[in-house]
ZAMARGU-4260 file (C-alpha; in steps of 0.2 Angstrom, whole numbers, plus 5000, padded with zeros to 4 digits):
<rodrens>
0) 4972/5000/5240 | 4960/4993/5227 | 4951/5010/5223 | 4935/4998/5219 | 4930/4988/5232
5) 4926/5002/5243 | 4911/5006/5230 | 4895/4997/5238 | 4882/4999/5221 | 4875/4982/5219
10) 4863/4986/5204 | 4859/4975/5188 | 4874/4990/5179 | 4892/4987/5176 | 4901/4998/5189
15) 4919/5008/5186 | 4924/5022/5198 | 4926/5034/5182 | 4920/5031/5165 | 4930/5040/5149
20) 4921/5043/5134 | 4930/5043/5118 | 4949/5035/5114 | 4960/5048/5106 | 4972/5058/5112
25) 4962/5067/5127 | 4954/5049/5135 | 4972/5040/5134 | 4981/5056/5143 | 4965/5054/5157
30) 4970/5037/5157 | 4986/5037/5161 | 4985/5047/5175 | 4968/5037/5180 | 4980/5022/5181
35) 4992/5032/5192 | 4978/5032/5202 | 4973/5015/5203 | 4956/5017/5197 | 4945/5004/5191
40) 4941/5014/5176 | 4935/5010/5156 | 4940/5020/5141 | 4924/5020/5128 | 4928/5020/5109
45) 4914/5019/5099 | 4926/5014/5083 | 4933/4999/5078 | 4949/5005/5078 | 4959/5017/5090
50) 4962/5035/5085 | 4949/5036/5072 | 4949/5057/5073 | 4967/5054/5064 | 4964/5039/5052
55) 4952/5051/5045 | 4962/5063/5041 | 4971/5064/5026 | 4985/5053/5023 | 5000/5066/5019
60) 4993/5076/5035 | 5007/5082/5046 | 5007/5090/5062 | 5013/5107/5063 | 5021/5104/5080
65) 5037/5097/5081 | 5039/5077/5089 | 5044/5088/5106 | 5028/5097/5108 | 5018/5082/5101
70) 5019/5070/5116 | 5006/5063/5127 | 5011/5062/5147 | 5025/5049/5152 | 5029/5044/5133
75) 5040/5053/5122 | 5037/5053/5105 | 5052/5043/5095 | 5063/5050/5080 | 5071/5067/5078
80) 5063/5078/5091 | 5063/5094/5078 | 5058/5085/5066 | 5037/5086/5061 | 5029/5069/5063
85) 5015/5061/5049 | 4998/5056/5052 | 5003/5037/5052 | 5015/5041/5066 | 5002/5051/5076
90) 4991/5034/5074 | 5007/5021/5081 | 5011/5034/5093 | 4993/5033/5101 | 4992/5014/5100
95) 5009/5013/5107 | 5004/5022/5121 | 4987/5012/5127 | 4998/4997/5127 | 5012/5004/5139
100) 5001/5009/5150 | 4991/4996/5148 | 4975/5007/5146 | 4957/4999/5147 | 4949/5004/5129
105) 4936/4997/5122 | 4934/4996/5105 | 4915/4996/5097 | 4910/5004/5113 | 4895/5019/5107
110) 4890/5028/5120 | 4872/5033/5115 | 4864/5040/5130 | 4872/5047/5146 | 4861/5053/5161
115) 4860/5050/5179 | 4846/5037/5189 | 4845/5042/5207 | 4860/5051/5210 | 4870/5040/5198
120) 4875/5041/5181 | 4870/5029/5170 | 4879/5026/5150 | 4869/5016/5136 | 4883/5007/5128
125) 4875/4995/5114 | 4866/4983/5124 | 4874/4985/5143 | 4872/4999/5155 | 4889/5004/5164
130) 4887/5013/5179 | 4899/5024/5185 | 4904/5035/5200 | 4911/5049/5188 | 4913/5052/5169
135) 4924/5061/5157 | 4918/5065/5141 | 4934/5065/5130 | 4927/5065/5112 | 4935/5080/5106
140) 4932/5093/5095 | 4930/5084/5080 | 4915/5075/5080 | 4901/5080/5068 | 4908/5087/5052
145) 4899/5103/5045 | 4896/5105/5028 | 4883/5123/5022 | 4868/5121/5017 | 4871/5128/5000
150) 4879/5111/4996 | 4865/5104/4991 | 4861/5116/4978 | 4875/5107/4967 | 4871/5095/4954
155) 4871/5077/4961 | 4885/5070/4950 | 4898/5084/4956 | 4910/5076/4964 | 4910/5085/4982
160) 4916/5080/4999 | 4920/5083/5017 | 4939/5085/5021 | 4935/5071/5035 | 4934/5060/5019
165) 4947/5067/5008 | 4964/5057/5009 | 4973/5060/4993 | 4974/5069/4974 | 4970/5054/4965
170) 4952/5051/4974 | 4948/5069/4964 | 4942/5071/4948 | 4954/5081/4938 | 4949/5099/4933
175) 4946/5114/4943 | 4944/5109/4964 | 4938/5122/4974 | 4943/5120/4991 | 4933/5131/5003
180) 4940/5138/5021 | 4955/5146/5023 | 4958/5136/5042 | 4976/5125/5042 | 4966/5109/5033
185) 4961/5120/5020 | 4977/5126/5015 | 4985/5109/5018 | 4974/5101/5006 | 4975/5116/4992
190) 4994/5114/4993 | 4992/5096/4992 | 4981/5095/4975 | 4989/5109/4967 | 5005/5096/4960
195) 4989/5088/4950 | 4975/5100/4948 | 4969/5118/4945 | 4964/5123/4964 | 4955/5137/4970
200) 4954/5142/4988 | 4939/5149/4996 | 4945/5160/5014 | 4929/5165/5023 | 4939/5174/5036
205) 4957/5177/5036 | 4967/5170/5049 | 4983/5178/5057 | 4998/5167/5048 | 5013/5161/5057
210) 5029/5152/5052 | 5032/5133/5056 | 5050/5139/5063 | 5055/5156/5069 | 5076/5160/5070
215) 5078/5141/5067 | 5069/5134/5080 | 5051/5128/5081 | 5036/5139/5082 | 5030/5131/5098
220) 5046/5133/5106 | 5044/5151/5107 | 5028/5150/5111 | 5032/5142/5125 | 5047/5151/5131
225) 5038/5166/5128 | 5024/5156/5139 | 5010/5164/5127 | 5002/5145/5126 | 4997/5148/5146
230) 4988/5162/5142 | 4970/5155/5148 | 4954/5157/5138 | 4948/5171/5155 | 4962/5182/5152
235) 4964/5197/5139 | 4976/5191/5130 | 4966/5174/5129 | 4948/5181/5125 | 4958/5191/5110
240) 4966/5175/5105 | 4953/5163/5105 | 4942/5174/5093 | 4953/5168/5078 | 4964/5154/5076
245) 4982/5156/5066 | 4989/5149/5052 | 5003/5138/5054 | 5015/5136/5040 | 5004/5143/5028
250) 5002/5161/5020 | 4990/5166/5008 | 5005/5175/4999 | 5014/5156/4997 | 4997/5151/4990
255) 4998/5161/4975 | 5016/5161/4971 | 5023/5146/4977 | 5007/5133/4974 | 4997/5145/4959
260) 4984/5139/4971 | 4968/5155/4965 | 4963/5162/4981 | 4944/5170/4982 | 4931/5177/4994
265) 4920/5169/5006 | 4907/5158/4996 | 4892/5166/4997 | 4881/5153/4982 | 4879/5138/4972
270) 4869/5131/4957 | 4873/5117/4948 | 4893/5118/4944 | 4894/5137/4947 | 4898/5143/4962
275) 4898/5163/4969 | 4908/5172/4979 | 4906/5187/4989 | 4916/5198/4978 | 4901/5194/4964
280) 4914/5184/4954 | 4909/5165/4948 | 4919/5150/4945 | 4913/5134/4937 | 4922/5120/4948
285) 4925/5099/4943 | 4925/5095/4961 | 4924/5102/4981 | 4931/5099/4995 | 4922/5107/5011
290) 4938/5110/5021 | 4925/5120/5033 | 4927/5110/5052 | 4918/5103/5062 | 4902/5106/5078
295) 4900/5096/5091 | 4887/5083/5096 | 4881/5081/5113 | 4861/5076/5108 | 4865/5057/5119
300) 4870/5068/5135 | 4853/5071/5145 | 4860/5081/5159 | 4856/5101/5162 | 4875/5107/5158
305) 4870/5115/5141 | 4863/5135/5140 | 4847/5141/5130 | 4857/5141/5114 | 4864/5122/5118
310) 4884/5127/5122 | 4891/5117/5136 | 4894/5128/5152 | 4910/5122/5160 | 4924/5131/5168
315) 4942/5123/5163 | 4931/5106/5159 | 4922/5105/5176 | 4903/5105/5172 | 4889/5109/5184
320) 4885/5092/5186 | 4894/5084/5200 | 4907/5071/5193 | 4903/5075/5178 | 4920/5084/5166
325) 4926/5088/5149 | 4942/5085/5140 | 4952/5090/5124 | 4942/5103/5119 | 4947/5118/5109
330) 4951/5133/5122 | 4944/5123/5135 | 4958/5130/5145 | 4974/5138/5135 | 4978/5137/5116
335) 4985/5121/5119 | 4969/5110/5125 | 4965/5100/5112 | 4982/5100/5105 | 4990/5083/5108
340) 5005/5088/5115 | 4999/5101/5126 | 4984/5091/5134 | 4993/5087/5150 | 4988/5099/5159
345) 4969/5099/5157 | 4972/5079/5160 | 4979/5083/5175 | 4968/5097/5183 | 4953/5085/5180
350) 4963/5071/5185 | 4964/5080/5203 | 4945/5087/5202 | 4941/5068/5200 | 4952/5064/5217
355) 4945/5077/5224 | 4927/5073/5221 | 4932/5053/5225 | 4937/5059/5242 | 4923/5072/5247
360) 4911/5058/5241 | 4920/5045/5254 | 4920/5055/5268 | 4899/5059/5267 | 4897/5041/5266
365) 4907/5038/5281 | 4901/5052/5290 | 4919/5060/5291 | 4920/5079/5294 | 4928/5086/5280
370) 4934/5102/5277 | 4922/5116/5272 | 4929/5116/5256 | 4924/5095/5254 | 4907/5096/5264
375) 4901/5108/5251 | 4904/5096/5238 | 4898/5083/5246 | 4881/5094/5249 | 4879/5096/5231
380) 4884/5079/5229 | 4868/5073/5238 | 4858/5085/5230 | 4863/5080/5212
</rodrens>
């Protein structure tokens, strides 16, 4: 059955049964169980290039789960399976993927509005409106890169810089580098620059820090095992948990007498060259990297699925818009959600939400009883 031609919009937009908004790891894992499917679906990437979350990245980045647990659905990821792969694999990795599954995505594709027209959701994509039934919005959790006001109370000429932009020790200008945030990408990059330069680490808030391999097997194996990666973001354990994140691989102990990396306080001021932390101590600094994440972006959606303070209300992705989900992001379900080898299962549970909506859907247009369970999704449909 050709999913598609039961569809009866005849308006001037280009229709799909399920649009998927952004081409990383979360929108080719949707994909491939969309193409299970048989949808007639489209995978928007507003890059030039797929993966642009990881060619941004650093390039001695690697991942600190093992090849094993770093796997998208129905592809395994090639070379020693305990072994920890580099960015530039991540990168062949995911293109190798949209071409065995022969995934729909669309390169130079921007999504810069999203909103709905009589009952149907309408995307701006450059000059074109695509009109689907349902839409994912896969675009992750690394979208706008977050850099403190106190930043632009440094002297122009000091060389400073996102860690979206950094990629390796010769791009910094030799002296003292202060790298500021104590998450994983801060302590990768401070051990990274100190074989070159004098490197100062600034940890806001100390994170819980946990070996790469426990009893000679992988972190994420006991994990696992121990099934604390199903520990949902609902339950004690998860609520607890999802308060902090964890150091992996990293100690602030290794830091200082492995790497002779200075650790200090949270950063507290800035002027000129000088910086302040919140110990009262001041260092005057040759360069900064702004190791300090990322916040999200959602200004182009135009649907009510944000609360007063603009955070998306969802539950396990599923918004309060009919047909309308999220994927990949952090604690959007477990630990694991926007990690790429554990997205599976968020791909999946949405994957069945979008069959489940498709059929409710196809059944009101028919006029087909449907269960109670159905009939009040269609209901909401129609009122949507």
């Amino acid at each position: 059955m050709n999913p598609a031609s039961s569809n009866s919009y005849d308006g001037s937009g280009q229709y799909f049964d399920v649009a998927v908004i952004g081409g990383g790891q979360a929108g080719l894992a949707i994909g491939h169980f969309l193409r299970q499917h048989g949808y007639r679906f489209v995978i928007l990437e507003r890059a030039s290039e797929s993966a642009p979350a990881w060619r941004e990245r650093w390039d001695s980045l690697t991942l600190f789960t093992s090849r094993r647990y770093s796997a998208l659905p129905g592809l395994p990821f090639a070379g020693n399976q305990g072994g920890y792969a580099t960015r530039d694999e991540v990168i062949a990795y995911l293109e190798r993927y949209a071409e065995t599954f022969e995934l729909p995505v669309e390169l130079n594709s921007e999504v810069t509005r999203l909103d709905r027209d009589d009952g149907r959701f309408q995307l701006a994509v450059g000059g074109r409106t695509i009109v689907p039934e349902q839409v994912v919005v896969a675009t992750g959790p690394f979208q706008t890169p977050y850099v403190p006001k106190l930043a632009e109370k440094l002297f122009d000429d000091l060389f400073q810089i996102h860690a979206v932009g950094y990629h390796k020790p010769g791009d910094v200008p030799k002296g003292t580098v202060l790298v500021v945030g104590g998450g994983n990408t801060g302590f990768q990059i401070a051990k990274e620059l100190s074989a070159t330069h004098a490197v100062v680490l600034s940890i806001g808030s100390q994170q819980k820090p946990l070996p790469q391999r426990v009893l000679g097997r992988d972190l994420f194996w006991w994990l696992t095992k121990t099934r604390l990666l199903n520990k949902t973001v609902e339950s004690r354990l998860g609520r607890k948990l999802g308060m902090r994140d964890t150091l992996i691989g990293s100690s602030p102990r290794e830091m200082t007498e492995r790497y002779g990396v200075e650790l200090k306080p949270r950063l507290v001021d800035a002027e000129g060259r000088r910086l302040r932390f919140e110990d009262g101590t001041e260092l005057e600094v040759d360069a900064v990297i702004w190791a300090t994440g990322y916040r999200p972006d959602y200004s182009w959606i135009k649907l009510p699925i944000f609360d007063g303070d603009g955070r998306l209300r969802h539950r396990r992705g599923v918004t309060d818009v009919d047909g309308l989900y999220f994927l990949g992001l952090t604690w959007q379900h477990t630990r694991g959600s926007a990690l790429i080898g554990f997205i599976k299962d968020d791909a999946e549970f949405i994957a069945a939400k979008i069959a489940g909506y498709r059929k409710s859907t196809r059944q009101a247009q028919a006029g087909t009883p449907a269960g109670a369970g159905a009939a009040g999704e269609a209901r909401s449909s129609e009122r949507s």
